[in-house]
N, C-alpha and C positions, 0 to 999 in steps of 0.2 A: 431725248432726240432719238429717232426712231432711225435703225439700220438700212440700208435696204439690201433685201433677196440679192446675192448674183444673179445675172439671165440664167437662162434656161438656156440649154444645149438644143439645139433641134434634133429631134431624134430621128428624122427620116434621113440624113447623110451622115457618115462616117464623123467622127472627130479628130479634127485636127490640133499640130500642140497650138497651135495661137488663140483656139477654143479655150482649152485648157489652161492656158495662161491667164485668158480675160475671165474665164471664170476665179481663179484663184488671187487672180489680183498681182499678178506677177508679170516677169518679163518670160519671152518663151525659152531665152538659154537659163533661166532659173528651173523653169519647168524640164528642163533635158538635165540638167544637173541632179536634178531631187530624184527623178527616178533612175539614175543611173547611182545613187546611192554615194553624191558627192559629197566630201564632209565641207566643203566650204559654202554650204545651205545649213543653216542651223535646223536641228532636228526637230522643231516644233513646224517649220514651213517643209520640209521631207513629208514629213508625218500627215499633213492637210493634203499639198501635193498630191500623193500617192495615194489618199482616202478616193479624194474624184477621181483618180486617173480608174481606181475598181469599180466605183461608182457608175461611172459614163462608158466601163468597159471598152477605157483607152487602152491602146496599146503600140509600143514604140514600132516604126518603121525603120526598123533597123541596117536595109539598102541606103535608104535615104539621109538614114542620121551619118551612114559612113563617109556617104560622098560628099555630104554639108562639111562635113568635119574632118574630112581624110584619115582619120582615127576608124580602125576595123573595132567592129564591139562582135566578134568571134572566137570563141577560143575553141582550139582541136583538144578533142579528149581520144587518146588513142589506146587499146585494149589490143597488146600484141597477141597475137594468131601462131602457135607452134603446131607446124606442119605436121610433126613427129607422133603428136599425144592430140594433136586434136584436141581443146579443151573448151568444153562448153560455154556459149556463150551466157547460156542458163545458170553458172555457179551462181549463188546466193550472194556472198562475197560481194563479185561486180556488179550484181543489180544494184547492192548498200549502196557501194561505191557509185555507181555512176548517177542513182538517186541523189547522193548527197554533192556531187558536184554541179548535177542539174539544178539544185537548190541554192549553191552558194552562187551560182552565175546568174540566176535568176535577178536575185536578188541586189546584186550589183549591176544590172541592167547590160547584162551578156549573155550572146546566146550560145548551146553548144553545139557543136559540129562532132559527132561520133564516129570512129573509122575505126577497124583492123587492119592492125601493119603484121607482116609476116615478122614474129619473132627473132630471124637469124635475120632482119635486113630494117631491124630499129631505126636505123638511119636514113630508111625509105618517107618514112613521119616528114621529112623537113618540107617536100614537095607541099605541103599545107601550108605553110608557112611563106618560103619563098615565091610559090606560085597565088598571093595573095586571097586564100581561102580564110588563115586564120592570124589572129594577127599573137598568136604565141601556144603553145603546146604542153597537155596536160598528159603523162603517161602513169599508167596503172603498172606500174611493174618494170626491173632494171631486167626481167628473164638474165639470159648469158652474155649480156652484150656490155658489161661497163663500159670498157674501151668503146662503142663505137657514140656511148653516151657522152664520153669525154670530149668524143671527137666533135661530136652535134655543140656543147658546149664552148667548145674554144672558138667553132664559129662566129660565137654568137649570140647563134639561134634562145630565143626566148623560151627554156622548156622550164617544167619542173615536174618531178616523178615520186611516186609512191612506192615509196621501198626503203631497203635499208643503206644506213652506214656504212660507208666505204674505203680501204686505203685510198690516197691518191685522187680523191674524186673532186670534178671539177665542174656538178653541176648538183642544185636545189632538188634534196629531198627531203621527204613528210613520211614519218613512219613509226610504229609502235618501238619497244626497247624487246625486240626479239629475244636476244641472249637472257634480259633477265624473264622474259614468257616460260620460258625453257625450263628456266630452273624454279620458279614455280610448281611446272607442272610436278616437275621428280618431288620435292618438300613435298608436296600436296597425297601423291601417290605413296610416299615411306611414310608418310603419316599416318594411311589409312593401312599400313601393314602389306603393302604390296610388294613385290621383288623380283618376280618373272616380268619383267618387262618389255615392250617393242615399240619399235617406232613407224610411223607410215608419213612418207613424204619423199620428194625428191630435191635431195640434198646439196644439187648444181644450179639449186635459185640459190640467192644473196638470203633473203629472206628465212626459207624453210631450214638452211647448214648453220644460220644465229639461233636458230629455236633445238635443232638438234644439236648443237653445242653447248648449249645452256643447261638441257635437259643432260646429257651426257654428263659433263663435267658436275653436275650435283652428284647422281647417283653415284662417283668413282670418289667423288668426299667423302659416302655413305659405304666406300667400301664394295659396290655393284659397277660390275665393268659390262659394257652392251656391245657385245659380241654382234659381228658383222653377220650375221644368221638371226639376231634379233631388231634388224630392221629391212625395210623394203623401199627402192626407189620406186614412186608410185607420184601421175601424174596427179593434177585435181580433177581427176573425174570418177565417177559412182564408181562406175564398173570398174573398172581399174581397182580400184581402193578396196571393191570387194572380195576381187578373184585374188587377189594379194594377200586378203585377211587372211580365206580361206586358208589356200596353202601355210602359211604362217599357221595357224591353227594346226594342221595337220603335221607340222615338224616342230612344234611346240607346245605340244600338249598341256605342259605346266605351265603355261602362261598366265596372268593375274593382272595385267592392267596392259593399255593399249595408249599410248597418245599419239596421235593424227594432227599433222598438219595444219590441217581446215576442216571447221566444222562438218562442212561436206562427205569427208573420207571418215572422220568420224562414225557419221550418220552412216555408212558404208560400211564399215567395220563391226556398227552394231547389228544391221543386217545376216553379215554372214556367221556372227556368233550365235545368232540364232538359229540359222540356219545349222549347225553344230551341237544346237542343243544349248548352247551355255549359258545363263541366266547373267543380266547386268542390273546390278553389281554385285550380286550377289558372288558368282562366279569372275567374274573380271569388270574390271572398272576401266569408263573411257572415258576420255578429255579430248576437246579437240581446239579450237583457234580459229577465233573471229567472233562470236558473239552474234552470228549472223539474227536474225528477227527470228528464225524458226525452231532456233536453237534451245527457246525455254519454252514452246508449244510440242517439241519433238519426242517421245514415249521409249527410255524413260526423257524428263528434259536432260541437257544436255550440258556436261558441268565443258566449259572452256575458257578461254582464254580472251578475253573483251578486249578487239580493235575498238579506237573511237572513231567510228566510221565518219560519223557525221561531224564531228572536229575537225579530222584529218581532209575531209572534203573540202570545208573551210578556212584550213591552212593551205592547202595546196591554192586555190583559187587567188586569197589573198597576195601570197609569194610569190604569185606568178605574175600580178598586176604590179607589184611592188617591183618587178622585173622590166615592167613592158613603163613604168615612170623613170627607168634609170635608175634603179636605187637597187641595193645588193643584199637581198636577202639572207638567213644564216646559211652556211652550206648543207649543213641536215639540221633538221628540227624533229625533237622527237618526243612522242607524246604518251601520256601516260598508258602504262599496261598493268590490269586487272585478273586476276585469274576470278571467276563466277562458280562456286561447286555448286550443282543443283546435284537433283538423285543419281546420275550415270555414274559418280564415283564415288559417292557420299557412303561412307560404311553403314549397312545396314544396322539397324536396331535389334539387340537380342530378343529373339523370340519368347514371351512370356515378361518379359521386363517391364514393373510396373511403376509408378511415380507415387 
C-alpha cells in the first residue's frame, strides 16, 4: 500500500503554523509545543516537527504566539555597565556568554532581549520585567550589589544570575567553583618552580576575591604569603590590565608567574611583559580564567582556567524556566572547573635534551 506525499507548502506566501501542522500530520498546539522544545511531545514527533519547520524556513511569531497564549516567550539577558571602569562590551567572556544563552533560548523556542543596566542600580533590570518586556531575567554577574539582588528576589521577580556563591543569598545562581580555580592555579604555578608571584583582578566582585582567595590560601600552605604590593585591583579591561602589569613589572622585578582574572587581562599582561623584554615562559608564566575561544589560538596559547561557558549558558536558561513554571530551582548550582596548561606556563624543555 502506497503512502501518500504530504502537500506541498506554497511557496509564494509565508507559512503559517496550521501549514505546518497539516503538513506533519499534527494538531497546531502540537506544532507550537515541538518547537518550543516541550517534553510532553515525544522526541521522535519534536525531531520531524522541527525538520520542516527548517525545511519550509518556518519561523515562530512570537507577538502572536504571546498574545494566543498570554505566556511571554522573552527572556531579559542583562550585562551590567560599571560607570567607574567602563568595561567593554567587547570582552571575549560575554560574547561566550551571551552566545551561549542566545543558543539555549533558541532552542527552547525564546527569544532574547539584551540590555545594560548601570551596575550600582541592578535593580533598575526589574523595569523588563514588570513593565511586560520580558517575562523573567537573566544577569551576567552579581558586580557589588548582592543585597539589591536579594532584594529583586524576595519580590519575586523571576531572575537568575551568573556568578558565585553567596552568604545569605536568596536568589538562583550558575557558576564555576572559583575558590577551588584559585587554588589550582597556585599547585600548577609551585609545580612549575615559580614563587615571585602576582595577581591582576579586582577583588570587590564575588567572583574574582573566590579565585584570589583560593590562589592565596594555596600558596601560604606552600609557605608563600602574597603581599598587598603583589597584587593590583584592575578592571576587565586591556588597557587597564596592561598599564598595571607594567608598573607591577617595574616594582617587581623578581617576579616569575602572573595569574589574571580573565583571560583578557591575561592577554594583557602578556603584552606588557613584552613590552619589558621578558620572555613567556621562559621568563614568567601566565594563567588566566575562562577558556574564552581565543585563549588556545593566542601566542603563546594560553594556559587558564576553563569556564563551561556553554553549560553554564544552559543551566542558567533551564533554571530560570524552571522558575517562570513554579518550581524552585537549587539556590547555586555549580559547575565544573578545569585548569587547561597549554605553553604560557608550561615549563620549558631543557635545551639540548634529547629522548
Amino acid at each position: 500500500m502506497n503512502r501518500r506525499a504530504p502537500p506541498k507548502a506554497d511557496p509564494r506566501k509565508r507559512m503559517q503554523m496550521a501549514d505546518l501542522a497539516r503538513l506533519a500530520g499534527v494538531s497546531a498546539s502540537t506544532v507550537s509545543r515541538a518547537l518550543a522544545g516541550s517534553a510532553l511531545i515525544s522526541e521522535d514527533t519534536r525531531t520531524r516537527i522541527q525538520t520542516l519547520a527548517r525545511q519550509f524556513n518556518y519561523t515562530v511569531n512570537s507577538v502572536a504566539t504571546d498574545l494566543r497564549s498570554g505566556v511571554k516567550r522573552t527572556i531579559g539577558v542583562v550585562v551590567p555597565y560599571e560607570q567607574a571602569t567602563r568595561q567593554s562590551f567587547a570582552d571575549p567572556f560575554l560574547h561566550g556568554m551571551i552566545g551561549a544563552l542566545a543558543d539555549a533560548l533558541t532552542e527552547r523556542g525564546y527569544e532574547m532581549l539584551l540590555s545594560r543596566i548601570d551596575a550600582d542600580r541592578l535593580d533598575a533590570s526589574a523595569v523588563l520585567v514588570e513593565g511586560g518586556r520580558a517575562a523573567g531575567l537573566i544577569l551576567i554577574g552579581q558586580w557589588r550589589h548582592h543585597d539589591q539582588l536579594n532584594a529583586m528576589a524576595e519580590r519575586g521577580l523571576p531572575l537568575v544570575v551568573w556568578g558565585a556563591r553567596l552568604p545569605r543569598q536568596q536568589y538562583c545562581t550558575v557558576g564555576g567553583d572559583n575558590l577551588l580555580g584559585g587554588r589550582l592555579v597556585a599547585e600548577h604555578l609551585l609545580a612549575q618552580g615559580r614563587r615571585h608571584m602576582i595577581f591582576l583582578g579586582d577583588t570587590g566582585l564575588p567572583e574574582v576575591a573566590q579565585r584570589f582567595r583560593g590562589f592565596s590560601q594555596a600558596l601560604k600552605a606552600h609557605g608563600i604569603a602574597l603581599g598587598g604590593e603583589q597584587r593590583a585591583v584592575v578592571p576587565f579591561l586591556a588597557e587597564s590590565g596592561r598599564q598595571s602589569m607594567l608598573d607591577l613589572i617595574d616594582a617587581q622585578p623578581a617576579l616569575d608567574a602572573v595569574f589574571a582574572s580573565s583571560d583578557l587581562l591575561a592577554m594583557a599582561a602578556i603584552s606588557a611583559l613584552r613590552e619589558r623584554g621578558r620572555r613567556i615562559p621562559e621568563d614568567v608564566a601566565v594563567v588566566g580564567y575562562d577558556d574564552v575561544e581565543l585563549a588556545a589560538h593566542f601566542h603563546p596559547p594560553l594556559s587558564t582556567v576553563r569556564q563551561p561557558i556553554a553549560a553554564g549558558g544552559a543551566m542558567l536558561v533551564e533554571h530560570l524556566l524552571a522558575l517562570l513554571q513554579g518550581e524552585a530551582p537549587p539556590r547555586a548550582a555549580q559547575l565544573d572547573t578545569q585548569l587547561i596548561v597549554r605553553e604560557s606556563s608550561r615549563k620549558p624543555a631543557r635545551a639540548g635534551k634529547t629522548r
